[in-house]
C-alpha positions in Angstrom: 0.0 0.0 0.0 1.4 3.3 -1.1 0.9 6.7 1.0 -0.8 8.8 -1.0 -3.4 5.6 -1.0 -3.9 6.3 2.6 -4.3 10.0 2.4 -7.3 9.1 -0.3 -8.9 6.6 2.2 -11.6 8.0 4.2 -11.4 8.0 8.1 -13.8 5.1 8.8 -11.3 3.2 6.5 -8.6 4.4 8.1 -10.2 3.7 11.5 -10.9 0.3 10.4 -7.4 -0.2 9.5 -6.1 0.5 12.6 -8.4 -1.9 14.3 -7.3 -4.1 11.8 -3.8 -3.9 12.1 -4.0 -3.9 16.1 -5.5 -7.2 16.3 -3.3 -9.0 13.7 -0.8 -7.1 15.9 -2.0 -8.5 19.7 -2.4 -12.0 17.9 1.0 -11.8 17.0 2.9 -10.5 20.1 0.9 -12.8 21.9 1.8 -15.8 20.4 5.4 -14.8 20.5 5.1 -14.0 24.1 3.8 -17.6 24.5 6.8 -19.3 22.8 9.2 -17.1 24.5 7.8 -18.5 28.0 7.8 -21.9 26.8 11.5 -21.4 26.2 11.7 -20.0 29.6 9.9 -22.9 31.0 12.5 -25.3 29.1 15.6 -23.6 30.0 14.5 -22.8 33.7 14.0 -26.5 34.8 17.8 -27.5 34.0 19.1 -24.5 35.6 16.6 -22.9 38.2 18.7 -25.1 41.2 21.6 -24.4 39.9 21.2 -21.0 39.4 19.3 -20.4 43.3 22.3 -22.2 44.6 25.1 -20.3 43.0 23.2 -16.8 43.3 23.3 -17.1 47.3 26.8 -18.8 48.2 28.9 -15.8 49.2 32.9 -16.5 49.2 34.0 -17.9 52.5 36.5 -14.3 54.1 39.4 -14.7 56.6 38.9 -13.8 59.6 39.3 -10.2 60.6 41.5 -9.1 64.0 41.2 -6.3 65.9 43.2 -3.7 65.5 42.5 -1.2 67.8 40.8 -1.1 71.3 39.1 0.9 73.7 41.5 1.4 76.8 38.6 2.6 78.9 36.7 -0.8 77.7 39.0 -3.6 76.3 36.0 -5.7 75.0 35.2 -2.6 72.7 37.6 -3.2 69.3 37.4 -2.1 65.6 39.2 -4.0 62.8 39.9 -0.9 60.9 37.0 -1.6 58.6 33.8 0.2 58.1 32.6 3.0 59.9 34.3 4.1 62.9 32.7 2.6 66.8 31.9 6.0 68.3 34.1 5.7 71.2 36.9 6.3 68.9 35.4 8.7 66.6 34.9 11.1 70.2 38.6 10.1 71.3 39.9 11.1 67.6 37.7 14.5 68.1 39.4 15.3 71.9 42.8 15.5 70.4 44.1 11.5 70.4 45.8 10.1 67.1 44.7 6.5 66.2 47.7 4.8 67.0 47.1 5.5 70.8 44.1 2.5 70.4 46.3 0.0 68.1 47.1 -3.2 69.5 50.0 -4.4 69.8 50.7 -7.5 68.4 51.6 -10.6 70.6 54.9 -11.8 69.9 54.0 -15.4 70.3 51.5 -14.7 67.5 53.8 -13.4 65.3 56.4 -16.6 65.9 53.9 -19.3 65.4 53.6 -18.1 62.0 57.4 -17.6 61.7 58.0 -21.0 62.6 55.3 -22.6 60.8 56.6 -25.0 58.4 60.2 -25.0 59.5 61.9 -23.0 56.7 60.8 -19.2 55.9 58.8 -17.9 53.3 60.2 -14.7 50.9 58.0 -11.9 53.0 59.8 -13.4 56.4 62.9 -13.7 54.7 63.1 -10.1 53.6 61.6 -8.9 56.6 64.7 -10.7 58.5 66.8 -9.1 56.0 65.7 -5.3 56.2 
């Protein structure tokens, strides 16, 4: 169909046209909607366990020390990760540097993993070195 053809159809044609055209349309979109959820359907049942399982396993992390603690309350630490614990954000604001809270760490800590399998590793070794 050419355009001047519609602009010499009158507007009931034209009107019927569209109604025309929008049901072939809705036939079609619906019938492609139906096969595409069929394929959905096929695909989903070899993968839908697979897929809930992996989606929700998070990556096992190390475990995190503390790295600095409250003096006036030794159970209160902070890794150094996240947000500040408000006890140090007030004792950073009254003047204190954040090294006054770090921990120490205990020697014995420190040589278990020195010692561990007998013969050092390069980070040991050129810590020893420096």
């Amino acid at each position: 169909m050419k355009p001047h053809d519609l602009e010499s159809m009158s507007l009931d044609e034209l009107w019927s046209l569209h109604e025309f055209i929008a049901s072939v349309l809705g036939r079609k979109i619906s019938a492609e909607k139906a096969r595409l959820d069929q394929r959905l359907r096929e695909i989903g049942q070899s993968t839908a366990d697979s897929a809930k399982k992996v989606s929700h396993a998070r990556r096992a992390y190390p475990q995190v020390f503390p790295k600095y603690k409250n003096p006036a309350r030794p159970s209160e630490t902070w890794a150094g990760r996240g947000k500040q614990p408000r006890w140090l954000t007030a004792q950073l604001s009254s003047g204190k540097k954040l090294d006054d809270f770090r921990i120490q760490p205990s020697s014995d800590r420190r040589g278990a993993a020195a010692q561990g399998s007998g013969r050092p590793n390069k980070k040991t070794a050129r810590r020893r070195s420096a």
